[in-house]
N, C-alpha and C positions, 0 to 999 in steps of 0.2 A: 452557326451562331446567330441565334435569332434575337433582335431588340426592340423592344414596344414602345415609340415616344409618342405621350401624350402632348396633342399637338394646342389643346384647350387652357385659358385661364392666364396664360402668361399677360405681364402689364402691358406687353407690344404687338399683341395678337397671334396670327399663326406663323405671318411670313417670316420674322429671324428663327423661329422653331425648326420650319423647310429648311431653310438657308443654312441654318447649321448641319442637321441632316446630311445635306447634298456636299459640304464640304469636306462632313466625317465619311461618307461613301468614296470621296476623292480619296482618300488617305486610308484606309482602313479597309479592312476585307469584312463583310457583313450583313444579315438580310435584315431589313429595319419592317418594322410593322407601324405605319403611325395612325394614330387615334383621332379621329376629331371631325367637323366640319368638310364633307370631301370636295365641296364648290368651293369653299376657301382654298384648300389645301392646294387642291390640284391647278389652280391658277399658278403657284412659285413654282411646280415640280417642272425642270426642263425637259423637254423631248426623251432625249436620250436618256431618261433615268426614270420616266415612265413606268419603264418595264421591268427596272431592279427595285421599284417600292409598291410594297404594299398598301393600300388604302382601306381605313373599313370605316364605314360613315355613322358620326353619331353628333347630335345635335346640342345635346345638353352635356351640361359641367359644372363644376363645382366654381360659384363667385368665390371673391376672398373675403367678403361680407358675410358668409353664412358660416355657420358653423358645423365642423369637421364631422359632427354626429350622422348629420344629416345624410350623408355619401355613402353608409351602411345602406340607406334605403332604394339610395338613387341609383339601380338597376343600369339605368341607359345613359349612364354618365359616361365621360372617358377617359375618367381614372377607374371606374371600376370594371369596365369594361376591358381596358389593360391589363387589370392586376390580375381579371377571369384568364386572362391569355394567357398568363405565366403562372397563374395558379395550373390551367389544366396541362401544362407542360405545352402549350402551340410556341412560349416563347421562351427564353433564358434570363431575360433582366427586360429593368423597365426604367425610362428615363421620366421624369415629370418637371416641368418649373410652374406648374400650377399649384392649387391649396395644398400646402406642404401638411398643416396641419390631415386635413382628407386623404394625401397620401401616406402620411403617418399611420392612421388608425386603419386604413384597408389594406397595407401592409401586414400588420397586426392581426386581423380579424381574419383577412383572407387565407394568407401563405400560411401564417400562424412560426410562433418565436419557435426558436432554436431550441429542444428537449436541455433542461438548467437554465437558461439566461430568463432573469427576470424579468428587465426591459430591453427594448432594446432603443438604439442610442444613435444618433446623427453625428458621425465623428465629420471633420475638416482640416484641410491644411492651408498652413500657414506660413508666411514664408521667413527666414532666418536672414539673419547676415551674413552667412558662410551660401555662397553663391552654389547651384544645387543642391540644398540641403534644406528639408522642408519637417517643419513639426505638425505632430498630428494631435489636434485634441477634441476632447467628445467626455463630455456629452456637448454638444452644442444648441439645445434647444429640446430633444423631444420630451426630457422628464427634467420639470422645474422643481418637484420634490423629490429628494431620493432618501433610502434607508442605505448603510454604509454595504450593507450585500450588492448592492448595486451598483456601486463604483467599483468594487471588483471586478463583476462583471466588464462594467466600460474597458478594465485595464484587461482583460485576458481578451479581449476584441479586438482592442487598441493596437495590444501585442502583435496579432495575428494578420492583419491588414498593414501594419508596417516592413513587419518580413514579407509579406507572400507578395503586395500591390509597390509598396514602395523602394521595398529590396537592400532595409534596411539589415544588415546579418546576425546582430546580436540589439533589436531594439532595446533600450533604456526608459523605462516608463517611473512618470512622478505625478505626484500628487499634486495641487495648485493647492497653494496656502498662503497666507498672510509672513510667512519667513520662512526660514530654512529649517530652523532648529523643531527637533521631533517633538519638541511640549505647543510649536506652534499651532493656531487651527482653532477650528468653531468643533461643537458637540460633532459634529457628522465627519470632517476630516478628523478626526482625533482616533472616532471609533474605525475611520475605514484606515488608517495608516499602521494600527494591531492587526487587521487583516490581512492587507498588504505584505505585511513583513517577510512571509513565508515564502515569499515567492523572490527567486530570484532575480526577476528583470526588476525590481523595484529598488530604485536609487535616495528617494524619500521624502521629504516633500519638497517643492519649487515655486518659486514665485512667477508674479508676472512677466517679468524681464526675461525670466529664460524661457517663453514662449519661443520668444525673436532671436537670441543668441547662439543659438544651432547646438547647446551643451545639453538638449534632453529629444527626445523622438515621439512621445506621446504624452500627452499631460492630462489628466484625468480630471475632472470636477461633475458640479450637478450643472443639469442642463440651464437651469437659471445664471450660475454661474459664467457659465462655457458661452450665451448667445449672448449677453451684455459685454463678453470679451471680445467675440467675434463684431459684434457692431459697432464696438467702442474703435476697435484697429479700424474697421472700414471709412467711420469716420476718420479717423486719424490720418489714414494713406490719402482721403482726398485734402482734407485739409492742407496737409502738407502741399498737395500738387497744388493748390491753390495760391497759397502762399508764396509759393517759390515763383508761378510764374510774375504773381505783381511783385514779386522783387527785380526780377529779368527786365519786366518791362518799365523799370525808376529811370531806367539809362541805358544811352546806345551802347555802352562799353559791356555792360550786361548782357544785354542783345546779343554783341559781339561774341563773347563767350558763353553764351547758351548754343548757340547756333556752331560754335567747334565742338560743344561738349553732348551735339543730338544724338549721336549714337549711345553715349552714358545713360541719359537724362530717358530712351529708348526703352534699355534696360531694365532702370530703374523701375520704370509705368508696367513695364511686363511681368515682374519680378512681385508688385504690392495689389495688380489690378485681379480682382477676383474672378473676372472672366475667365482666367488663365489656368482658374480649380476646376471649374466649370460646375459642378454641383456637389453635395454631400452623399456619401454613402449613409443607408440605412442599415445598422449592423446588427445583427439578434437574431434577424427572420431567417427565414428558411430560402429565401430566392435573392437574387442582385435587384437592387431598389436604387436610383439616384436620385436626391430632390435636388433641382437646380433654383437657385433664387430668382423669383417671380421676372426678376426685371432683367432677366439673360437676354444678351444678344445671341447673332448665330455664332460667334467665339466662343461664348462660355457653353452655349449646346453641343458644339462639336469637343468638347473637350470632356463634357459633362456622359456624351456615349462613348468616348477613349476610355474614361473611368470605369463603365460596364465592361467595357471589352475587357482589361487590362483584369477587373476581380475577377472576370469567369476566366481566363487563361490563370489565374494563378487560385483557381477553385477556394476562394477564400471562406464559402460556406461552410464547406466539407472542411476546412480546417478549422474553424470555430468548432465546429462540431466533436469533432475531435480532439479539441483543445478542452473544453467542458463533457467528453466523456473520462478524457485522462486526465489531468492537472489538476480538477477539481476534488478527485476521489481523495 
């Protein structure tokens, strides 16, 4: 099992990129191929793991300043020059926390989408109040306009990456809407929930509550929708941590019982901190694609290439694939 991490563009440089790397090689069985800078790289890489990574040296990269078109051209970049390696079959999946947009569209352009799927879609999970139990929703960002065929789509992906990756056994997939009741919804949820109908993982439409309340497994929207949600939570989960600590610190008695309750309080940060997703699958294409957000430490890296390992052991392509050669007819 071979994995290409582009080591270029993240907001902290190369070394938590290494770092995570070298953690996921601790725990995991795997041969990594990483892309990038090889003077920088090869500074974090320790001795003894030298010789289980590959290196292949490339100078230029995609800023987050520029725009995503641009990376069609840029030959000697090291997203593209990844996505060549898993295009020509040298790798299996490719991790990036660089220009998600540039890994979007050379995802897109290079591997090429799934024969049926119209776009393809950045699903994420999120986590619930029922303690191991995680929801998945997508689109989260790559299409801010959608046509209701589309969100079909999302959901017959959604589907498919919940049973095979999550292990979920009868996923439950909903629509995100303004309420529950089936007249709820704008032009585009109205026409994609007569679509949906036919299908039987579909429960109906859901609001934003039960993203968090562990009562659905996949929640379907357009990607404009799905990333103001996702960013809205992130905010939300640090806010919260903020909050809570200037409450802790009003008084020693607080203190007092912050300090019995570190293991909860532990939990908690582990359970809302995004590091912990490590990145998003790109679902459509034809190969394992993860975007990890720009600002990954080496937790959310090493977590972000579990996510690759974890879709190619449960061949979640080949079930797409097969999910829109049959389901769809």
């Amino acid at each position: 099992m071979k994995i290409v991490l582009d080591a270029m563009g993240g907001d902290y440089g190369v070394q938590p990129i290494v770092e995570g790397l070298i953690s996921a090689l601790r725990h995991r069985d795997f041969s990594p191929i990483i892309v990038g800078d090889s003077s920088e790289i090869e500074k974090f890489i320790p001795q003894e793991f030298k010789s289980k990574i590959q290196v292949i040296h490339c100078s230029d990269y995609i800023r987050m300043e520029e725009h995503a078109s641009s990376s069609a051209k840029r030959k000697e970049s090291s997203i593209y020059v990844g996505m060549e390696l898993v295009k020509e079959g040298e790798a299996d999946a490719i991790v990036s926390a660089g220009h998600s947009g540039a890994t979007m569209s050379l995802a897109t352009l290079r591997l090429g989408r799934i024969k049926g799927v119209s776009r393809p879609a950045i699903c994420t999970m999120m986590p619930t109040s029922i303690e191991g139990k995680y929801s998945l929703i997508l689109d989260a960002g790559a299409n801010t306009d959608c046509k209701p065929e589309y969100l079909v789509d999302f959901a017959l992906m959604g589907y498919e990456y919940a049973k095979g990756v999550m292990g979920v056994q009868n996923p439950r997939v909903g629509l995100l809407s303004n309420g529950e009741e089936d007249i709820k919804g704008n032009e585009l949820t109205k026409e994609t929930f007569s679509l949906l109908k036919k299908y039987d993982f579909f429960i109906g439409n859901v609001e934003g509550k039960n993203i968090f309340d562990g009562s659905i497994d996949v929640i379907v929207c357009d990607g404009f929708v799905g990333n103001l949600v996702l960013k809205a939570s992130e905010g939300v989960a640090g806010a919260v941590s903020k909050i809570l600590k200037q409450e802790i610190k009003k008084s020693w008695l607080s203190m007092l019982g912050a300090g019995m309750m570190r293991k909860a309080f532990g939990s908690l940060k582990a359970r809302v901190d995004h590091s912990e997703y490590g990145g998003a699958p790109l679902l459509g294409v034809n190969k394992t694609v993860i975007i990890s957000h720009g600002s990954s430490n080496a937790r959310a890296i090493e977590c972000a290439i579990c996510q690759a390992i974890n879709a190619l052991n449960a061949d979640v392509c080949d079930k797409i694939k097969t999910s829109f050669e049959t389901i769809r007819e």
